[in-house]
CHARMM-style PDB file with segment names, atoms N, HN, CA, C and O in Angstrom:
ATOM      1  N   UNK     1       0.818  -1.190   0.000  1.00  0.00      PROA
ATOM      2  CA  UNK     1       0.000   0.000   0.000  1.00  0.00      PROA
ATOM      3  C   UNK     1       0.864   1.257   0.000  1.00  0.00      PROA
ATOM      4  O   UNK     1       0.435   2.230  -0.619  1.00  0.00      PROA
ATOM      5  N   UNK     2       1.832   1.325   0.520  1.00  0.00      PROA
ATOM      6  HN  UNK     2       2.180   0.534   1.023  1.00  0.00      PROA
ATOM      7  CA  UNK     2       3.046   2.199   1.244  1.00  0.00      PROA
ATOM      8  C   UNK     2       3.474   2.564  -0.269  1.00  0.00      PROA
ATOM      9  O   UNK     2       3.346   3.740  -0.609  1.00  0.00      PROA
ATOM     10  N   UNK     3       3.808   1.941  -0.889  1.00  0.00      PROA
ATOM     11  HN  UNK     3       3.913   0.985  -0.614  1.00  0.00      PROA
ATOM     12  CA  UNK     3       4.364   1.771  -3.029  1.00  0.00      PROA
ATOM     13  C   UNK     3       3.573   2.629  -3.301  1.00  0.00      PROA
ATOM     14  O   UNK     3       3.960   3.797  -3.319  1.00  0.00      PROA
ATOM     15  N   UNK     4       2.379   2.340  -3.562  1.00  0.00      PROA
ATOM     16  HN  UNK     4       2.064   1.391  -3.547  1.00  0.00      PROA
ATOM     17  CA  UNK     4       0.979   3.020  -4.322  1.00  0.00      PROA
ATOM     18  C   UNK     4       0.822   4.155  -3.847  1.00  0.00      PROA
ATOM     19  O   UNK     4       0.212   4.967  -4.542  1.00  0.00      PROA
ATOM     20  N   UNK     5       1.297   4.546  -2.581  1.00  0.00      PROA
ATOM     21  HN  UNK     5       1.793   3.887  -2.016  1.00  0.00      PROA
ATOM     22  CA  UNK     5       0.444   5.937  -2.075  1.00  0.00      PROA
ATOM     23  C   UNK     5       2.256   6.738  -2.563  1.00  0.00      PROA
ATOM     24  O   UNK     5       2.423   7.957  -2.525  1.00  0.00      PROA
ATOM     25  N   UNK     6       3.034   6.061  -2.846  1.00  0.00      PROA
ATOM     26  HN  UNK     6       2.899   5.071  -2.877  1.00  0.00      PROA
ATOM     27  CA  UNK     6       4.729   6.913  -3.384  1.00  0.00      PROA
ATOM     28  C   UNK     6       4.268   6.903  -4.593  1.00  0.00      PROA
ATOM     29  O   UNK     6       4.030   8.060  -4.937  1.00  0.00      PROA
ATOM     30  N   UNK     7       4.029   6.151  -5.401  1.00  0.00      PROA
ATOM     31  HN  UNK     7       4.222   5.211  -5.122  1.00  0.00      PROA
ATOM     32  CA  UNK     7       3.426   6.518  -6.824  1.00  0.00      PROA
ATOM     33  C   UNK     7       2.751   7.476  -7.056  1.00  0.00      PROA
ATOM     34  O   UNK     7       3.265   8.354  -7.750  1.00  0.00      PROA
ATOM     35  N   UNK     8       1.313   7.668  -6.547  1.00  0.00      PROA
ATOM     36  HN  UNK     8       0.896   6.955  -5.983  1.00  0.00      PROA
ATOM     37  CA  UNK     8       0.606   8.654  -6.455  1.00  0.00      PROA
ATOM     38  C   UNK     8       1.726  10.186  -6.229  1.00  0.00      PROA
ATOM     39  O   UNK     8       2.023  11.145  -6.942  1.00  0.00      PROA
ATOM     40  N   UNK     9       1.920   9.937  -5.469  1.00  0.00      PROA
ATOM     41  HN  UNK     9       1.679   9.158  -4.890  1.00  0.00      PROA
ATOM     42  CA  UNK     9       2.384  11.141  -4.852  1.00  0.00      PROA
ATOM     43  C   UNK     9       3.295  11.845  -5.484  1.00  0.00      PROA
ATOM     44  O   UNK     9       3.341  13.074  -5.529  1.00  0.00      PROA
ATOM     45  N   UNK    10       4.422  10.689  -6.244  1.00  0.00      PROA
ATOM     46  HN  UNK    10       4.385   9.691  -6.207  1.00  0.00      PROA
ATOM     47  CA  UNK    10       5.381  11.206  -7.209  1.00  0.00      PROA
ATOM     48  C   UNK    10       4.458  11.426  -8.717  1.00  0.00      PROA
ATOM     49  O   UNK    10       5.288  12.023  -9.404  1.00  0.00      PROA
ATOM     50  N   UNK    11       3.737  11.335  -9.217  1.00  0.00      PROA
ATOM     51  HN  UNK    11       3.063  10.851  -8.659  1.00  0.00      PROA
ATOM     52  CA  UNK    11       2.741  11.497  -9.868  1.00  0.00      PROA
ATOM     53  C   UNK    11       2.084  12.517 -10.187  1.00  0.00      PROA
ATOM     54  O   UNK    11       1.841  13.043 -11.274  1.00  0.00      PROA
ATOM     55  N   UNK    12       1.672  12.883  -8.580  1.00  0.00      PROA
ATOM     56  HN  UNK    12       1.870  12.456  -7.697  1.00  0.00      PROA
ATOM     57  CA  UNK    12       1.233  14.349  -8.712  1.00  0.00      PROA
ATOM     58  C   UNK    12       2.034  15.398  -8.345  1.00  0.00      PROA
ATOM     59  O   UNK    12       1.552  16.531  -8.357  1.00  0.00      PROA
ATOM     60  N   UNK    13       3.579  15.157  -7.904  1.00  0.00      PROA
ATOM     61  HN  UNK    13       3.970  14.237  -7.894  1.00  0.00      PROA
ATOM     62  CA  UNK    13       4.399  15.622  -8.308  1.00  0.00      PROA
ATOM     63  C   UNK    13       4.579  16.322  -9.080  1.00  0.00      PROA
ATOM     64  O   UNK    13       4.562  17.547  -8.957  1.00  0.00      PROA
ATOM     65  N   UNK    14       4.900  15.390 -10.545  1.00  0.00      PROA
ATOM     66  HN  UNK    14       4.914  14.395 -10.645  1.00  0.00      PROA
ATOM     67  CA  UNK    14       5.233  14.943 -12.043  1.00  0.00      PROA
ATOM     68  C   UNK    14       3.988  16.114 -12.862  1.00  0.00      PROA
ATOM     69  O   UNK    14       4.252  16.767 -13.871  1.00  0.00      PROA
ATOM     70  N   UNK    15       2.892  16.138 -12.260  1.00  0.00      PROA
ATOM     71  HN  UNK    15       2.677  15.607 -11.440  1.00  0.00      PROA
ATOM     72  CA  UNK    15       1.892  16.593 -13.134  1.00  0.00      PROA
ATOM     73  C   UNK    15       1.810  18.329 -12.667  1.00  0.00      PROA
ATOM     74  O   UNK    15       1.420  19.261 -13.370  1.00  0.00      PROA
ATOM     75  N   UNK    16       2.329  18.372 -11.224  1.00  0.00      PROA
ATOM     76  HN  UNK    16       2.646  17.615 -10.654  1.00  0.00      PROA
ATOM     77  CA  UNK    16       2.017  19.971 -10.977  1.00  0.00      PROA
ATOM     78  C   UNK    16       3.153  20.684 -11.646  1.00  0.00      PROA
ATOM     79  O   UNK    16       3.162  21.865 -11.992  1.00  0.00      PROA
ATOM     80  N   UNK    17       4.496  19.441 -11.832  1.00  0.00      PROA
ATOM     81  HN  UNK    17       4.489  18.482 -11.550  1.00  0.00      PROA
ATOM     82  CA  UNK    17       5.451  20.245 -12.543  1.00  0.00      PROA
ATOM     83  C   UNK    17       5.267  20.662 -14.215  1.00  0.00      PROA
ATOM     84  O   UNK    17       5.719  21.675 -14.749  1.00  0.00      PROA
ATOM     85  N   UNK    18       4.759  19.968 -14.627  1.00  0.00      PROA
ATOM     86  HN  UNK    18       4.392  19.145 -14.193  1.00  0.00      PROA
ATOM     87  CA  UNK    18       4.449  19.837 -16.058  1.00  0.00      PROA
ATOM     88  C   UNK    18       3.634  20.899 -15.778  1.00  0.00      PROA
ATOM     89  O   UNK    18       4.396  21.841 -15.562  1.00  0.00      PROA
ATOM     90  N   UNK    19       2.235  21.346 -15.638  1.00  0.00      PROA
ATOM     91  HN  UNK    19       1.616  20.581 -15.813  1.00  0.00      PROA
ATOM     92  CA  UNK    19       1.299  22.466 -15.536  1.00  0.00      PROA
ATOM     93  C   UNK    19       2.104  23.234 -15.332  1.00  0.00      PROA
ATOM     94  O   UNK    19       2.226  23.971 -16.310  1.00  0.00      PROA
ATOM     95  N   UNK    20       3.246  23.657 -13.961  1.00  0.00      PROA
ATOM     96  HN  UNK    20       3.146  23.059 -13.166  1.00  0.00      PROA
ATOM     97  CA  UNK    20       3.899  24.735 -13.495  1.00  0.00      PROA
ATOM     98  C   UNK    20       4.566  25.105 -15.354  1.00  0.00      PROA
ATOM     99  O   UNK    20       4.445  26.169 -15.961  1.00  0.00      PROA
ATOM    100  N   UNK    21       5.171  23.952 -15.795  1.00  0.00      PROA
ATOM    101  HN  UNK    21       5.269  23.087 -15.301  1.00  0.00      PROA
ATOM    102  CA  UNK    21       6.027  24.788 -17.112  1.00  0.00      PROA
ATOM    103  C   UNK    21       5.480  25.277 -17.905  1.00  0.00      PROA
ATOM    104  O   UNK    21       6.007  26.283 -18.381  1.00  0.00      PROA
ATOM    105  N   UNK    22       3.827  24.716 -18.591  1.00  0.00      PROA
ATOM    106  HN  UNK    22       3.399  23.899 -18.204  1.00  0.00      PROA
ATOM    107  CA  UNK    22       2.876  24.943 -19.243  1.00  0.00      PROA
ATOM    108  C   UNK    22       2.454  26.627 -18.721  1.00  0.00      PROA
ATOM    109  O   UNK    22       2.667  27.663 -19.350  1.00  0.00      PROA
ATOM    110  N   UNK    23       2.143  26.552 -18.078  1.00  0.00      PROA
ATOM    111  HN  UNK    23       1.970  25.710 -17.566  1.00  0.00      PROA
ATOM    112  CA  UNK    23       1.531  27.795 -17.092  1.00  0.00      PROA
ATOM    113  C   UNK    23       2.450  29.192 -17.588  1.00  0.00      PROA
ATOM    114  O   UNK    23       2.074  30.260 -18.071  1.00  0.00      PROA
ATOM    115  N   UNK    24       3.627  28.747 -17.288  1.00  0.00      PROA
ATOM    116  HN  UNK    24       3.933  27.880 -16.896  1.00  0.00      PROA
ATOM    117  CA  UNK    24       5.060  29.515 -17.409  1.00  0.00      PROA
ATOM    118  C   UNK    24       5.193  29.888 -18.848  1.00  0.00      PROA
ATOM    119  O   UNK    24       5.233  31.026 -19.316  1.00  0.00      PROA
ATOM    120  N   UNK    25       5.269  28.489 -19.613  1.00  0.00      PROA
ATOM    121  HN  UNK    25       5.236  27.565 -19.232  1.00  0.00      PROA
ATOM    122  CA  UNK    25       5.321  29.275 -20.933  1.00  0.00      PROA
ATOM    123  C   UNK    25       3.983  30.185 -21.738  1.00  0.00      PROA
ATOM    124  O   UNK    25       3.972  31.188 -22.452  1.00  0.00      PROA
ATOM    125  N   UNK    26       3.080  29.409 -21.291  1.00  0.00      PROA
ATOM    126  HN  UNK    26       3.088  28.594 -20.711  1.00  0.00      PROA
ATOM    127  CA  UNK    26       1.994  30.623 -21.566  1.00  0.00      PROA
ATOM    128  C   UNK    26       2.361  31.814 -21.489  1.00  0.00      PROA
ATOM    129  O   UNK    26       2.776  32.453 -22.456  1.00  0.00      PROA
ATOM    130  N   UNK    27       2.227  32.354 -20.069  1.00  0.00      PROA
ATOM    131  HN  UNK    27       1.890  31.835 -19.283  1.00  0.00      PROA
ATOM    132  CA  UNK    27       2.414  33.457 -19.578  1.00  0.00      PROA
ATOM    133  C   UNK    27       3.765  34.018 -20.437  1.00  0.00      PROA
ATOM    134  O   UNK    27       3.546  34.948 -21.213  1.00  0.00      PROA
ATOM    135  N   UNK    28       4.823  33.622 -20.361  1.00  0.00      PROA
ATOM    136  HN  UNK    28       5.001  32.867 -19.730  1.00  0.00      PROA
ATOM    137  CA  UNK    28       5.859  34.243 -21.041  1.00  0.00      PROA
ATOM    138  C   UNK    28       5.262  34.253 -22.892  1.00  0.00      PROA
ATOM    139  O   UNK    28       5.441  35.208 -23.647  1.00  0.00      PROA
ATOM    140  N   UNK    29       4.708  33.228 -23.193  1.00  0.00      PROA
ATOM    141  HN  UNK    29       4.562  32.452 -22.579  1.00  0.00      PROA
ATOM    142  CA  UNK    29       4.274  33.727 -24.260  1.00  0.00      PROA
ATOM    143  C   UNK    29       3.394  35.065 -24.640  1.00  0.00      PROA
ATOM    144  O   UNK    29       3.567  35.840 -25.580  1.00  0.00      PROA
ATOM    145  N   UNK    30       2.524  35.083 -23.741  1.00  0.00      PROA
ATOM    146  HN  UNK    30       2.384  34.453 -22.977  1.00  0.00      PROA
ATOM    147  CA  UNK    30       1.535  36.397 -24.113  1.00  0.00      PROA
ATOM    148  C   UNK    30       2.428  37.841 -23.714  1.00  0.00      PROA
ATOM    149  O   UNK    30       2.077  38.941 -24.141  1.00  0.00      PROA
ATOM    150  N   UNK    31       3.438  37.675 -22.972  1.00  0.00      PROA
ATOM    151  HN  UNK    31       3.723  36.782 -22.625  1.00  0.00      PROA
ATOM    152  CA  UNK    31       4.429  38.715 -22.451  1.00  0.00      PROA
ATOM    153  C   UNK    31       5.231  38.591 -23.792  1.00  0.00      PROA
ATOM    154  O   UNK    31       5.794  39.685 -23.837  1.00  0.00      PROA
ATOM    155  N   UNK    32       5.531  38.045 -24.674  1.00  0.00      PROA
ATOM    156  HN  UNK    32       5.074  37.157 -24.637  1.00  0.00      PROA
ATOM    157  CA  UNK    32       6.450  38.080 -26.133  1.00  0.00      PROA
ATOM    158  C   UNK    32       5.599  39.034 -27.366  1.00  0.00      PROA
ATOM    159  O   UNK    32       6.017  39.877 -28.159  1.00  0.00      PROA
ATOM    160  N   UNK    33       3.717  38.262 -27.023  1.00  0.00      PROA
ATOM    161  HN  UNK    33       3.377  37.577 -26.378  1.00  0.00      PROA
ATOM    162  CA  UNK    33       3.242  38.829 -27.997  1.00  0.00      PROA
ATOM    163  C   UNK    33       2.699  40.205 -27.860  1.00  0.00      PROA
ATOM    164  O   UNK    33       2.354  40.799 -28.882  1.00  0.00      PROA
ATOM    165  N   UNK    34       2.595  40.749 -26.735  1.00  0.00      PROA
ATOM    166  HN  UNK    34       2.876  40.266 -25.905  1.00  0.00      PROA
ATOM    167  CA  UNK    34       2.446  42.259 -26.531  1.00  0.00      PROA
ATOM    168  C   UNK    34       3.819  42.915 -26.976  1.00  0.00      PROA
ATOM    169  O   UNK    34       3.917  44.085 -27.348  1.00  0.00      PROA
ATOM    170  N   UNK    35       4.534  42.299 -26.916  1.00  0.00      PROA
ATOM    171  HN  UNK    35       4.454  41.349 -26.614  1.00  0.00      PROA
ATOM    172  CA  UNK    35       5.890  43.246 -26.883  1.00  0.00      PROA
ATOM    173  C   UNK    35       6.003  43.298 -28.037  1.00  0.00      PROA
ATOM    174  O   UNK    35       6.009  44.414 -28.557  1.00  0.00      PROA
ATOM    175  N   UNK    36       6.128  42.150 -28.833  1.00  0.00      PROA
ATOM    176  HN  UNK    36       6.123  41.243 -28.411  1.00  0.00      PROA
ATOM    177  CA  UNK    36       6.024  42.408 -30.613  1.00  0.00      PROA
ATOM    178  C   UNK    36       4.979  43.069 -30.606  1.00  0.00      PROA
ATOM    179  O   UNK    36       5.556  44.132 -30.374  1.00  0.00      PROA
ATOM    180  N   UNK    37       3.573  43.458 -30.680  1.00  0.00      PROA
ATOM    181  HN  UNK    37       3.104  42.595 -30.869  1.00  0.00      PROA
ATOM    182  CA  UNK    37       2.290  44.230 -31.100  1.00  0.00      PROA
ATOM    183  C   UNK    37       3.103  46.001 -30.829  1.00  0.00      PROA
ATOM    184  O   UNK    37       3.092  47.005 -31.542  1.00  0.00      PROA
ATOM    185  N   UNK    38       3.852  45.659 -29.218  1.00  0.00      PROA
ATOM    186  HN  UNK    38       3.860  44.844 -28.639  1.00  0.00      PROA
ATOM    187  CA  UNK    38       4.124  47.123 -28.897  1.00  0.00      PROA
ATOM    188  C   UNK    38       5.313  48.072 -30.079  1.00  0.00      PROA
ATOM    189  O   UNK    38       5.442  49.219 -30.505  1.00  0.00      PROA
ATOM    190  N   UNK    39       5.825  47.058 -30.182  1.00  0.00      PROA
ATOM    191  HN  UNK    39       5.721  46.126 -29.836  1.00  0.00      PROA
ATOM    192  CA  UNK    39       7.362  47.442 -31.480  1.00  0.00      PROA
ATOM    193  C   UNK    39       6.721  47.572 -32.466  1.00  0.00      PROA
ATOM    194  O   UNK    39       7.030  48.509 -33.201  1.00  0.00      PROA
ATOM    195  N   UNK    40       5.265  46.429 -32.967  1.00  0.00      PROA
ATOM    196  HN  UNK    40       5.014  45.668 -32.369  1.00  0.00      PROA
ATOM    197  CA  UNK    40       4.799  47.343 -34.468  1.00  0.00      PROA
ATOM    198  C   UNK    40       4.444  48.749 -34.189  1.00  0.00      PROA
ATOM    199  O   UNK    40       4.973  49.635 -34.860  1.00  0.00      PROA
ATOM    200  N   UNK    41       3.591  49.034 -33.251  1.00  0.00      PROA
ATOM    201  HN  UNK    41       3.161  48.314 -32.706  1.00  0.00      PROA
ATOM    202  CA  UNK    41       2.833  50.112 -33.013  1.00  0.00      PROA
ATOM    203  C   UNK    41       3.986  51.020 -33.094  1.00  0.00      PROA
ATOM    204  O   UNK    41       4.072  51.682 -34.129  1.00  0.00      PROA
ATOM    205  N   UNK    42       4.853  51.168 -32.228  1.00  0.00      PROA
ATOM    206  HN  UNK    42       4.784  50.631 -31.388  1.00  0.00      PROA
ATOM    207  CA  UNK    42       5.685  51.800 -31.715  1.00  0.00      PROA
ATOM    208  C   UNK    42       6.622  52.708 -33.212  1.00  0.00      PROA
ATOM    209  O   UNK    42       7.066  53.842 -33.391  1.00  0.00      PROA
ATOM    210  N   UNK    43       6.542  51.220 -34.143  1.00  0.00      PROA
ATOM    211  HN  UNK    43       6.181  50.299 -33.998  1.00  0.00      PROA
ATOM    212  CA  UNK    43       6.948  51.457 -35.451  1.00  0.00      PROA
ATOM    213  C   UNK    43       5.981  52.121 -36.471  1.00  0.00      PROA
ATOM    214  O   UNK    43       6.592  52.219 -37.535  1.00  0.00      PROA
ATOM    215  N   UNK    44       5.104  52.466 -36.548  1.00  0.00      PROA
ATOM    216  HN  UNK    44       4.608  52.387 -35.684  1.00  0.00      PROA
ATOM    217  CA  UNK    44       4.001  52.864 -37.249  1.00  0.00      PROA
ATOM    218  C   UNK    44       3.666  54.479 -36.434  1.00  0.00      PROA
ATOM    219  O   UNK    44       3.102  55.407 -37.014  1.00  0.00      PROA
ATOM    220  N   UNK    45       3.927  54.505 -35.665  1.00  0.00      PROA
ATOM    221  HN  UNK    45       4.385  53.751 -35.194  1.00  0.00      PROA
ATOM    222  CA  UNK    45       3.871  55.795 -34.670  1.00  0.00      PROA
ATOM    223  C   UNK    45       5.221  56.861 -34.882  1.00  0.00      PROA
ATOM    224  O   UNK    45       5.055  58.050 -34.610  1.00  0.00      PROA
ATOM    225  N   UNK    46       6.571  56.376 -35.383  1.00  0.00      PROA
ATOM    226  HN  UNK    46       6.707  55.410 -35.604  1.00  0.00      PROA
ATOM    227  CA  UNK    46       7.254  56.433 -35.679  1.00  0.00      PROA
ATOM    228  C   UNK    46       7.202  56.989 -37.243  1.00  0.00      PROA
ATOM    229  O   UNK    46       7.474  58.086 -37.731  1.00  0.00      PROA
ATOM    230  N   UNK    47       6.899  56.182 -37.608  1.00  0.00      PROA
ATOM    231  HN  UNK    47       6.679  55.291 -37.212  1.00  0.00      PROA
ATOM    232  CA  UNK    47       6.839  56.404 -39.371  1.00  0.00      PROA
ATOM    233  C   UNK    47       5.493  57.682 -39.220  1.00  0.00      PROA
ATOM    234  O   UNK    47       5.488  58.286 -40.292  1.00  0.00      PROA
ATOM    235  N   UNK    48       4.505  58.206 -38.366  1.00  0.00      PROA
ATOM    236  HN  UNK    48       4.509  57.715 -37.494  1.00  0.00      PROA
ATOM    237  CA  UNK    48       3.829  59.438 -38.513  1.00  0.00      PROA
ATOM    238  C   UNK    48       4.249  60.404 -38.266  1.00  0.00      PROA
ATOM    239  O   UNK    48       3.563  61.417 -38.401  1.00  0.00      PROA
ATOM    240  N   UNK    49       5.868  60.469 -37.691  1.00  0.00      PROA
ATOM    241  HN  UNK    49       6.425  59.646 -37.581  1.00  0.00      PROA
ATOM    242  CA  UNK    49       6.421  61.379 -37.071  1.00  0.00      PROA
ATOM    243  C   UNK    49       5.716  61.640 -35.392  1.00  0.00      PROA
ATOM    244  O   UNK    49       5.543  62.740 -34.866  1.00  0.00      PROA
ATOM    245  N   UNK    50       5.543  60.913 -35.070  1.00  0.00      PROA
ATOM    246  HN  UNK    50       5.684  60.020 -35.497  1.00  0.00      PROA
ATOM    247  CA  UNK    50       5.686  61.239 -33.493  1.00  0.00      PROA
ATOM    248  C   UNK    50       6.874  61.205 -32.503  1.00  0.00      PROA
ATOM    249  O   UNK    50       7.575  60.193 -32.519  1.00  0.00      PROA
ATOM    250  N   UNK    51       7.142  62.096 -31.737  1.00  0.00      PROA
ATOM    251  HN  UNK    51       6.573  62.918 -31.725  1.00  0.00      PROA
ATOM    252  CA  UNK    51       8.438  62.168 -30.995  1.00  0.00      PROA
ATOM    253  C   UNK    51       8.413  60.500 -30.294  1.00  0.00      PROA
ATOM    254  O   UNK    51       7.477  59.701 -30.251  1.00  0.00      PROA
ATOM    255  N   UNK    52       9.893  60.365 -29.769  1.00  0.00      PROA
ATOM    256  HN  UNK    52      10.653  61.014 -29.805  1.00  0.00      PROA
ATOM    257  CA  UNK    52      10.275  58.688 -29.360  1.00  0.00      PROA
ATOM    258  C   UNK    52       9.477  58.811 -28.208  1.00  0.00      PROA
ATOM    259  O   UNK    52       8.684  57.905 -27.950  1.00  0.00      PROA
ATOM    260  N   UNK    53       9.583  59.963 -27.352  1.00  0.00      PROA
ATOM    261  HN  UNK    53      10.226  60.699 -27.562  1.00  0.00      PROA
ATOM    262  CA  UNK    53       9.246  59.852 -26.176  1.00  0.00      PROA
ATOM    263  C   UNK    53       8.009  59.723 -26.061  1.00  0.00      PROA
ATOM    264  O   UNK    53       7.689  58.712 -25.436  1.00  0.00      PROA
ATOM    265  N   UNK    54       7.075  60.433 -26.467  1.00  0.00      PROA
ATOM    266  HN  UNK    54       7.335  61.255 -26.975  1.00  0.00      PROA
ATOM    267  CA  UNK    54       5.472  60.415 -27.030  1.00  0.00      PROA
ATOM    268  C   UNK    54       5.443  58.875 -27.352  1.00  0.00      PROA
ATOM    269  O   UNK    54       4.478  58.279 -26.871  1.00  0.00      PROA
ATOM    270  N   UNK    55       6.413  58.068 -28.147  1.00  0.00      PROA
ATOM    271  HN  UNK    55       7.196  58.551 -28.537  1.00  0.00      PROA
ATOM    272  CA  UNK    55       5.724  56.901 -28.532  1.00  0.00      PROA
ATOM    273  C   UNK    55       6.509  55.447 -27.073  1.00  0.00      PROA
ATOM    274  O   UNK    55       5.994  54.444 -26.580  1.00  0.00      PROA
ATOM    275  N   UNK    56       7.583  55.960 -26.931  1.00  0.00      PROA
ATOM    276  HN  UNK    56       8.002  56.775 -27.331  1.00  0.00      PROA
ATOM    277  CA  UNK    56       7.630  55.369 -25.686  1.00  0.00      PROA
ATOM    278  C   UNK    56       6.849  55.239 -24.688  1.00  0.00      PROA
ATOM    279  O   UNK    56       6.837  54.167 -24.083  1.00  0.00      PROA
ATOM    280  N   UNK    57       5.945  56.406 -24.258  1.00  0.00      PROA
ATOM    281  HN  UNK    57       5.955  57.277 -24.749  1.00  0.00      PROA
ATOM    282  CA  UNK    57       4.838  56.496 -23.272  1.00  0.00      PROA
ATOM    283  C   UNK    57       3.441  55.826 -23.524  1.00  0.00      PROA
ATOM    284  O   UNK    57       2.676  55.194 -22.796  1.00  0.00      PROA
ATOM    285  N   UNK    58       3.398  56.310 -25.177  1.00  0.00      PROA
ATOM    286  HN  UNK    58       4.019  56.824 -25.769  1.00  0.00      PROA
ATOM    287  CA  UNK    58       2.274  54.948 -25.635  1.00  0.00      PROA
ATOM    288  C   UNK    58       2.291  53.862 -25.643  1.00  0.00      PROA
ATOM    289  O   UNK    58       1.344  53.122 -25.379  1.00  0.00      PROA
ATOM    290  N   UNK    59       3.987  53.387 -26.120  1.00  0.00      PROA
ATOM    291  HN  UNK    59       4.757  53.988 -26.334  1.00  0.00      PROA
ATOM    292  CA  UNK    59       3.335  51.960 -26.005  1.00  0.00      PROA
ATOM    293  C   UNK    59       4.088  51.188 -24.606  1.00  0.00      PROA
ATOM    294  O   UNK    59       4.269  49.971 -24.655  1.00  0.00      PROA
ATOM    295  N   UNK    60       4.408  51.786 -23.667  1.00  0.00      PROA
ATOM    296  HN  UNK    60       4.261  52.774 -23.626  1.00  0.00      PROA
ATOM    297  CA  UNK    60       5.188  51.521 -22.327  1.00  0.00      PROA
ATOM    298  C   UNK    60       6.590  50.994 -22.658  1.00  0.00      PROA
ATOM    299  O   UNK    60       7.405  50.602 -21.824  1.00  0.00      PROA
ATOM    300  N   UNK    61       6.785  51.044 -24.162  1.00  0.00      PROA
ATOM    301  HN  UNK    61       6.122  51.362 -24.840  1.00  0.00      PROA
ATOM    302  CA  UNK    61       8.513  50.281 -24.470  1.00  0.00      PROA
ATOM    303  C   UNK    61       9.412  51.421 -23.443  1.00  0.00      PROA
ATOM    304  O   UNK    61       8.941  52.485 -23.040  1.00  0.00      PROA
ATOM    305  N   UNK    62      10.827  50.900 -23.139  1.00  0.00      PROA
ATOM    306  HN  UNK    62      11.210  50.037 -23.467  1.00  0.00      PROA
ATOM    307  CA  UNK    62      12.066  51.641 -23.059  1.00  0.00      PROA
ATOM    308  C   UNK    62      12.310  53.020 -23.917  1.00  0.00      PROA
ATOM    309  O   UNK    62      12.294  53.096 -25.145  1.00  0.00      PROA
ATOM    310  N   UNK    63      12.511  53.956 -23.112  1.00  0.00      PROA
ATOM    311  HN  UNK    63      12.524  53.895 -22.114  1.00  0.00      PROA
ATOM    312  CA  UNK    63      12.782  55.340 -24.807  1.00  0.00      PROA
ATOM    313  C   UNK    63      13.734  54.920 -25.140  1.00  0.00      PROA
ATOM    314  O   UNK    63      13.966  55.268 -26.297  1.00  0.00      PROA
ATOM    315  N   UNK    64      14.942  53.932 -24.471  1.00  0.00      PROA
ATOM    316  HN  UNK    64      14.754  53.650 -23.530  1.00  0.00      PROA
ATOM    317  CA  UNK    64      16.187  53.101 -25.711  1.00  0.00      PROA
ATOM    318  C   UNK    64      15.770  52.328 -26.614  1.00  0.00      PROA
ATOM    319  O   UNK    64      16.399  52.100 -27.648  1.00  0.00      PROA
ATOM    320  N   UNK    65      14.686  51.848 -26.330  1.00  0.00      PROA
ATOM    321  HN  UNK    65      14.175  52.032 -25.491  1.00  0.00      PROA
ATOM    322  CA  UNK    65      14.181  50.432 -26.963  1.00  0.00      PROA
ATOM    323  C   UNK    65      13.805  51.583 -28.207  1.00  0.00      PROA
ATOM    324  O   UNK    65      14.618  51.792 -29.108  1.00  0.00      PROA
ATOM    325  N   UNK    66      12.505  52.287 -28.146  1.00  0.00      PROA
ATOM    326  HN  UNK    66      11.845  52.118 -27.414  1.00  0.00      PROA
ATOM    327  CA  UNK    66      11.924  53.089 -29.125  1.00  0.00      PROA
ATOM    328  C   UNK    66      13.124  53.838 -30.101  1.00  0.00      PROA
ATOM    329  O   UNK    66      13.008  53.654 -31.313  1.00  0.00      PROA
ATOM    330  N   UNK    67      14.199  54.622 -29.646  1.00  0.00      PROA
ATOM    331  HN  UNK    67      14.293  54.770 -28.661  1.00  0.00      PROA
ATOM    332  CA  UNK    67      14.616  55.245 -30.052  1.00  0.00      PROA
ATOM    333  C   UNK    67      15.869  54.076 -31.241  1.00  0.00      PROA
ATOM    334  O   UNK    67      16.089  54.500 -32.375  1.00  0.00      PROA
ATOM    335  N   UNK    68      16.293  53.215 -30.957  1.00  0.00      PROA
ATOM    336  HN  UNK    68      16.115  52.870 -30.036  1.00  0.00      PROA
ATOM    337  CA  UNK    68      16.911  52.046 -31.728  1.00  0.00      PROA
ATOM    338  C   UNK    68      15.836  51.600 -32.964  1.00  0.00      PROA
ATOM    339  O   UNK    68      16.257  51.265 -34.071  1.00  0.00      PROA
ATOM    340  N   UNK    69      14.153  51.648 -32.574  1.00  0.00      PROA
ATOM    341  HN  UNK    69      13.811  51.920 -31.674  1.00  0.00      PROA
ATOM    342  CA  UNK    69      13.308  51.272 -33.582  1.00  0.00      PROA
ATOM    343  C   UNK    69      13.832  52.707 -34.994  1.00  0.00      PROA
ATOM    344  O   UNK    69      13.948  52.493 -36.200  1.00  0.00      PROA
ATOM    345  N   UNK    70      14.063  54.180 -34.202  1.00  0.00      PROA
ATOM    346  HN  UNK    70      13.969  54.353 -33.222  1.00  0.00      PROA
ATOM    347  CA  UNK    70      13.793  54.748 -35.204  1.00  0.00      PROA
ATOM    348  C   UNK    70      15.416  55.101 -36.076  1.00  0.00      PROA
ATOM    349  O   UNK    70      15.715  55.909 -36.955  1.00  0.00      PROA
ATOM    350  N   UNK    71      15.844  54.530 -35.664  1.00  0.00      PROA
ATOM    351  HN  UNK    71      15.601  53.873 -34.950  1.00  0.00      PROA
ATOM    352  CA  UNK    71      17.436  54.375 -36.714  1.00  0.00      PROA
ATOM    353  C   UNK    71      17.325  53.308 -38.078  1.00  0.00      PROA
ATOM    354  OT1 UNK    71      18.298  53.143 -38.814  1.00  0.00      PROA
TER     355      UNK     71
END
């Protein structure tokens, strides 16, 4: 019985870790795809002539980050 209840247990172990990475990469995924959406925008805001800083504040990028888009 003592076996079966270590199985289990390493089991659900095994499965909260798997969800934990799942979970993780989600999340880091949707944190990748705002950031690309923010660099198009950021780039298109850019190309209307808006100052870096103006478009840094819109789209919450770095004003280094923005200002490298417009070189």
């Amino acid at each position: 019985m003592k076996q079966v209840e270590e199985r289990y247990e390493a089991s659900k172990m095994a499965y909260r870790d798997i969800k934990n990475s799942i979970d993780t990469a989600k999340r880091e995924g949707r944190i990748e795809g705002r950031t690309e959406a923010n660099i198009e925008t950021a780039k298109r805001l850019l190309a209307m002539g808006l100052p870096t800083e103006q478009v840094a504040k819109a789209t919450q990028l770095p004003l280094d980050m923005v200002q490298n888009l417009s070189y």
